[in-house]
Structure formats: structure tokens, C-alpha cells
N, C-alpha and C positions, 0 to 999 in steps of 0.2 A: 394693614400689617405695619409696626412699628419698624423702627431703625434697628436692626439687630445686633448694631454695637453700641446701643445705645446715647446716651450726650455725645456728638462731637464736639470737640474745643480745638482750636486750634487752627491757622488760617491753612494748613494743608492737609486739614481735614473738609475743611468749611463745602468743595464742591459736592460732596454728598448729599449734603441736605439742600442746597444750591439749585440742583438740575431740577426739582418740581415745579421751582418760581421762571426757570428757564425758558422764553417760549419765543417760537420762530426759529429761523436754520441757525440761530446763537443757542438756542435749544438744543439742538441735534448735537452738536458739537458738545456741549455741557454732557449729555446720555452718554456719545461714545467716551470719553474720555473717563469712564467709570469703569471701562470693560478692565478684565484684568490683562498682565501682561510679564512675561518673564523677568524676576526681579524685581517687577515694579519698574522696566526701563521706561517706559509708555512712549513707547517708541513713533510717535507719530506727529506729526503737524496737518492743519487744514486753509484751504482758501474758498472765501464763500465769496457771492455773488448773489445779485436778487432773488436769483431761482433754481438754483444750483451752488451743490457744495463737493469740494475735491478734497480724499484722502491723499496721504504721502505719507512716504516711509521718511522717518529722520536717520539720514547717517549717523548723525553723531552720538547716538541712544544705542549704540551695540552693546554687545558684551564678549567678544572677542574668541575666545576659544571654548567660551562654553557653548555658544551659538554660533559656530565656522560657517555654516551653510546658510544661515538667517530662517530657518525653519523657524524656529520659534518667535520671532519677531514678525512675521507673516501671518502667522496664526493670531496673535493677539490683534492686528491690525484686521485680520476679517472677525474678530472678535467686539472692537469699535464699531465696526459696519454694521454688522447686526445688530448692534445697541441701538443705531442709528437707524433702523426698520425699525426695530420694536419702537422706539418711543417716538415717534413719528405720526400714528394716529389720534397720541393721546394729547400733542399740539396740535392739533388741525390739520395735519399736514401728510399726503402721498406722498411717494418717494418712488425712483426707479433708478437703479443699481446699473451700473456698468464697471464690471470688474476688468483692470489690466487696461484701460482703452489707448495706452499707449507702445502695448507690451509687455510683457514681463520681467524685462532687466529695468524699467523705466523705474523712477522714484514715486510717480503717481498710482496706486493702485484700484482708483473706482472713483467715478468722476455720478456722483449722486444730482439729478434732478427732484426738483423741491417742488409742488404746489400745493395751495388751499383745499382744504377738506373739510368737513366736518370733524368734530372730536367724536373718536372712540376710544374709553378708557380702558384697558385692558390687564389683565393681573400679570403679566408678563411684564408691561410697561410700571408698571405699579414696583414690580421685584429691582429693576434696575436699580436704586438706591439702597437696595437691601442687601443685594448678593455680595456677599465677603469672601474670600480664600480661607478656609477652615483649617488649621494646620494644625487644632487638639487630637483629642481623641474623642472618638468616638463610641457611643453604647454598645453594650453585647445584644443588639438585637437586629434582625437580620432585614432587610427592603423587599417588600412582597416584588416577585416578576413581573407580575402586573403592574405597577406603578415603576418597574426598571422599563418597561417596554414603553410607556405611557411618556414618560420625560427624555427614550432616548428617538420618539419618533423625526426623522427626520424630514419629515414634511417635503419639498421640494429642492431641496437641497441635496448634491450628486456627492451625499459622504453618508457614513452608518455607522451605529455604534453597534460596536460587540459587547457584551458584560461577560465579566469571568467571575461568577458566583460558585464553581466547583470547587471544594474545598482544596483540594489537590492541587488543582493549579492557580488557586487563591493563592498559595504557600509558596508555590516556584515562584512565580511571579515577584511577590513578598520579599523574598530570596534575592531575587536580582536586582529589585531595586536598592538593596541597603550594599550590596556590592557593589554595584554601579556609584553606591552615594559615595563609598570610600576610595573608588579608584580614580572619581572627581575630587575627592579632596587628598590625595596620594598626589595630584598631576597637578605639580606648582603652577604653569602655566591657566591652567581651569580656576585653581585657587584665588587665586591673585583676580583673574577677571572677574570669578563672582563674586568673590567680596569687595570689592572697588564699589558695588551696591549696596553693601550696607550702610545703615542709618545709626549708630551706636546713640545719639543725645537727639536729645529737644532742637537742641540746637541745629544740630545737621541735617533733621525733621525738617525744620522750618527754609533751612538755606538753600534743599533743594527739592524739596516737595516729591519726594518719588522715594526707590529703594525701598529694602526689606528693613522692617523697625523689630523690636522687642515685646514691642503690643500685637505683635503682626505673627507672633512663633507659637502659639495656640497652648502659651503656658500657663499653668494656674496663677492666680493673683497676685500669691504669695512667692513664687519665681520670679515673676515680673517683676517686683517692687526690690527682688533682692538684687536681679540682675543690671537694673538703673542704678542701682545706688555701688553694688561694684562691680562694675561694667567687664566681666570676663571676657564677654563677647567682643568687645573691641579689639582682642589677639584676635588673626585670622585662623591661627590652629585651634585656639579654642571655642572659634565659631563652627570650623566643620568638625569639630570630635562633639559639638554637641547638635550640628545636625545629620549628622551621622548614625547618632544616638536615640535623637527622636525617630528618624526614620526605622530605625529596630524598635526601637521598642512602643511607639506612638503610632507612626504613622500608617503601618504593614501590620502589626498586631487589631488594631483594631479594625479595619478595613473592613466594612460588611460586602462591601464588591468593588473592582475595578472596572473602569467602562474606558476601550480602546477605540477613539475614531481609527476607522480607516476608510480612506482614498485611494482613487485610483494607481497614484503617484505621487508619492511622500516627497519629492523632489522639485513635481510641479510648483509654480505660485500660485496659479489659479487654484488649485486643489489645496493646495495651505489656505487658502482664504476662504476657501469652502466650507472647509474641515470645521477653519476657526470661527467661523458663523456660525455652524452647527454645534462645536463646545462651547460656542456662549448660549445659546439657544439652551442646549441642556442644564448649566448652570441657570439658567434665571426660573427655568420650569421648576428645578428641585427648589430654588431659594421658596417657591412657590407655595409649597406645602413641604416645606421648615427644615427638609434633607440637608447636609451638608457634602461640600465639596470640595475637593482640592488638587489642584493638576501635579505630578508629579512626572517630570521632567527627565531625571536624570540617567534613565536607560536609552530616548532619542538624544542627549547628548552625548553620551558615550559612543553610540552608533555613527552621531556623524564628525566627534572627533575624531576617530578611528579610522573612518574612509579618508578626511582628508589630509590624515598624519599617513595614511596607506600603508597603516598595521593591521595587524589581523584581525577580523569580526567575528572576538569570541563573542563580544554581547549580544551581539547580532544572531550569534547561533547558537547560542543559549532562549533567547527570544520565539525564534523559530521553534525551537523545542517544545515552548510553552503554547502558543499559538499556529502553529503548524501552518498550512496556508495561508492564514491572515497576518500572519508576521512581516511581510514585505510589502503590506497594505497600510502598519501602523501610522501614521500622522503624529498621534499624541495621547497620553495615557492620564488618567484620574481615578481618585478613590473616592465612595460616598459611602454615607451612612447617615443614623442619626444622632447631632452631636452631641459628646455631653457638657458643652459651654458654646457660648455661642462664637462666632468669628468676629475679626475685629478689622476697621477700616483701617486703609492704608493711603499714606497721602498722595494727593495729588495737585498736579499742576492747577491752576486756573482755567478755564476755556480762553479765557482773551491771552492766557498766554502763549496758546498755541496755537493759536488764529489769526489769518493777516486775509484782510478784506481785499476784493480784487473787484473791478469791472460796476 
């Protein structure tokens, strides 16, 4: 399978094509560092060792009031890990996982053991360079159950996806999130934090290798080209009135199904890092045979700015409505389908720049 966003150029693109020539635990680290991550914060740092490699959470990669609880920063970090299984037989290499082994307020979250193996190449490990955040739209044409059941298997992993393919509650669903997107961009404090991620230029691309770009908003061509050349999107209000807009009319319209992880405890760490293994899992399966995907975020933020502003949880029960017992199960939520353009890579740091060699 080719690169789905075809040429990269640009040196905060370059780790894309990067992680195949990658090999040994400077490997592993190149695969995780692909996973996606709220905003693009890639909220993560590692320390390796001959035979062993340690994840951590980085402080300083938050986002402030969109993420109060760091749910989603947890999720994207067991989203690396995963990365970090899957391409691990395809360098020669076993792995055995230890989530939390210090705890779970601790900044280490899984302290990986590395040995020699044989190569097994796998289409899974093969998808890792391919799998984009899909933010166009997507075709009027619907994902057979079967192949929903197929990519939401969650193998050993203590988390499951639901799919909401009833039309009915496709539409509530739909519903909430474009209200949730506008009451995130109503709530100056939210504002302000998630655009402090965007990437408006080349320039700003290149000086910090992360954030959401304009290559990155699943616009046609001809958007894109208009929108670099006059950068509307550099207002912050006329960044959320136009993602605002996609989400009505892009991102909820076309949506052939949503797929809800849920966990035990949407609160837990361990269970965020489950979850978020298990969402990246499903994303590299779909990148698999050519599904597109895209997480959509902004109904568990509203939920958990709400508890810790200790306002009331209408989203929350408005949520429940839609999903009835599984509602206080959710983790994190996504739309798939098949796209009608393809997704585009988003940059990323270096491996050696978020790597510090130990022992």
C-alpha cells in the first residue's frame, strides 16, 4: 500500500516515510510517534535502554481546558504503545508491555521490554505509515457489519467498540456533536486553548512540527490553496466558525457510522490507555483496507469540562439518551466511512527528538 497522502516534503513531515528505514528500539519509538494525538499535541517523551524502552507523559504538551482531566492525552499515549506492538515484529523484535508500573498519577505510563525475534511482517505494521486522521468527507455509501465487527475486534484488550449505524441515533448523535463543537467554541477559555495548536504557515509547520495545519482540515484542493494564500483561519473565531461548519455540514453528514470505545472507567488511566490501544488498533485495521477515520472529540470534552467547572451535565445527558447504558462507559468516539479524498499527514517531531538515551 502506497502513502495515502502521498509525496511528503517537508522536514515535519519527513518521519512518515522515516519509520520503515527505522530499526531497533530507535524503531519502536519512530512507529509510536505516528500514533495520532489530540491536536497533534504528541504529548509524549521516551527513555531507551539496551533492552527496554519507557513511555511518559510530557507535561508540557497539554491543552488546558479542552483536556481538564487529561483523558485525551492518555488515550493518544496508549495509542503510541500500540504503535509500539504492532511494529515491533516487523523489526525483529518481541515486546512485553507494563502499563502504570509506577502508578497512575506517575509521568511514566509503560515501561516496554525489547528482545530479538525473528521478522514478521504484518499489514497492520505495514498501515502504521499510512494511517491519517480523515477530516473530508466521506462517500454515500454505507460499511458492511461485517467488516464493522471485523476492525472493531478487540482481541485482548479489556475495552470494546460499540457502532452506532441506526439511522436515528446516527442523527442524535450528529446533533450533539456540532453543539458540543459550538459550545467549545462559545467557551473563550476552550478557545483559546485549542487554537494555541494551530499551525496557520509553513513557517509555524516547520518551527514546531506538531498542531493542526490547513492540509490537515479534509478541504478540497482548491480551499486549501485559497485558504494559505488568505489565511482566514489565523482569526481564532474564524477558525471555530469554520470548524464548527465542517462538523455540520462534513463531518456528521456524511458519517457512515460512529464507533464508541468503552471502558470500564472513562476516568481510569489504565483504562484510557487500554481504550487508546484499542483506538489505534481499529484505526490501522481500517487504514487496512482503505476505510477512513476520524476521532471526534468534542462531546468527552465538554463532559469533562463540565464536571470540573461543576456545571451541570447536560451533554452528558443528552449522551445517555443516545446510548443508554453505555453512555458512562464512553472513553472516546469516532466516525468512519469511505473517504472521498484521501487524508493528509500531519507533522511530526523527530524520534531523536523525543528520545533521551539512559543506562
Amino acid at each position: 500500500m502506497g502513502n495515502a497522502a502521498g509525496v511528503l516534503r517537508g522536514a515535519g513531515l519527513h518521519p512518515w516515510s522515516a519509520e520503515a528505514d527505522a530499526q531497533g528500539i530507535f524503531g519502536l519509538v519512530a512507529a509510536a510517534i505516528l500514533a495520532p494525538s489530540p491536536h497533534n499535541t504528541q504529548p509524549w517523551r521516551f527513555t531507551t535502554g539496551p533492552d527496554w524502552l519507557n513511555v511518559y507523559a510530557d507535561d508540557a504538551r497539554v491543552m488546558g481546558t479542552v483536556d481538564p482531566e487529561r483523558r485525551e492525552r492518555t488515550i493518544a499515549l496508549g495509542a503510541a504503545i500500540e504503535n509500539v506492538v504492532v511494529a515491533a515484529p516487523a523489526k525483529a523484535l518481541t515486546v512485553a508491555v507494563t502499563l502504570l508500573p509506577d502508578g497512575p498519577d506517575a509521568d511514566l505510563v509503560a515501561r516496554i521490554e525489547v528482545r530479538p525475534a525473528h521478522v514478521e511482517l504484518t499489514p497492520l505494521a505495514e498501515a502504521i505509515p499510512n494511517r491519517h486522521t480523515n477530516r473530508g468527507p466521506f462517500r454515500a455509501e454505507a460499511v458492511a457489519p461485517e467488516l464493522l465487527a471485523e476492525i472493531g475486534a478487540a482481541g485482548d484488550l479489556a475495552a470494546a467498540v460499540r457502532w452506532i449505524v441506526e439511522p436515528g441515533a446516527r442523527s442524535a448523535l450528529g446533533e450533539l456533536l456540532v453543539d458540543a463543537a459550538q459550545a467549545i467554541a462559545d467557551d473563550d477559555a476552550m478557545s483559546r486553548d485549542g487554537y494555541s495548536w494551530f499551525r496557520p504557515s509553513g513557517a509555524a509547520i516547520e518551527a514546531h512540527r506538531d498542531g493542526l495545519t490547513v492540509d490537515g482540515q479534509g478541504l478540497a484542493a482548491p480551499v486549501r490553496v485559497a485558504a494559505k494564500l488568505v489565511p482566514a483561519l489565523a482569526s481564532r473565531s474564524m477558525a471555530d466558525a469554520a470548524w464548527v461548519k465542517q462538523t455540520r455540514t462534513v463531518h456528521t453528514r456524511t458519517a457512515a457510522a460512529y464507533g464508541a470505545v468503552l471502558v470500564a472507567d472513562p476516568t481510569s488511566r489504565l483504562d484510557q490507555l487500554t481504550g487508546g490501544r484499542l483506538a489505534q488498533r481499529v484505526h490501522l485495521t481500517a487504514t487496512t483496507v482503505d476505510l477512513a477515520l476520524q476521532h471526534m472529540n468534542q462531546i468527552t470534552e465538554r463532559i469533562d469540562r463540565d464536571r470540573v467547572a461543576g456545571r451541570p451535565a447536560g451533554t452528558a445527558a443528552r449522551l445517555a439518551q443516545i446510548l443508554g447504558p453505555d453512555a458512562p462507559h464512553l472513553l472516546c468516539l469516532f466516525r468512519v466511512g469511505w473517504p472521498a479524498r484521501p487524508g493528509k499527514a500531519s507533522p511530526r517531531r523527530a524520534a531523536h527528538q523525543v528520545v533521551a538515551h539512559d543506562g
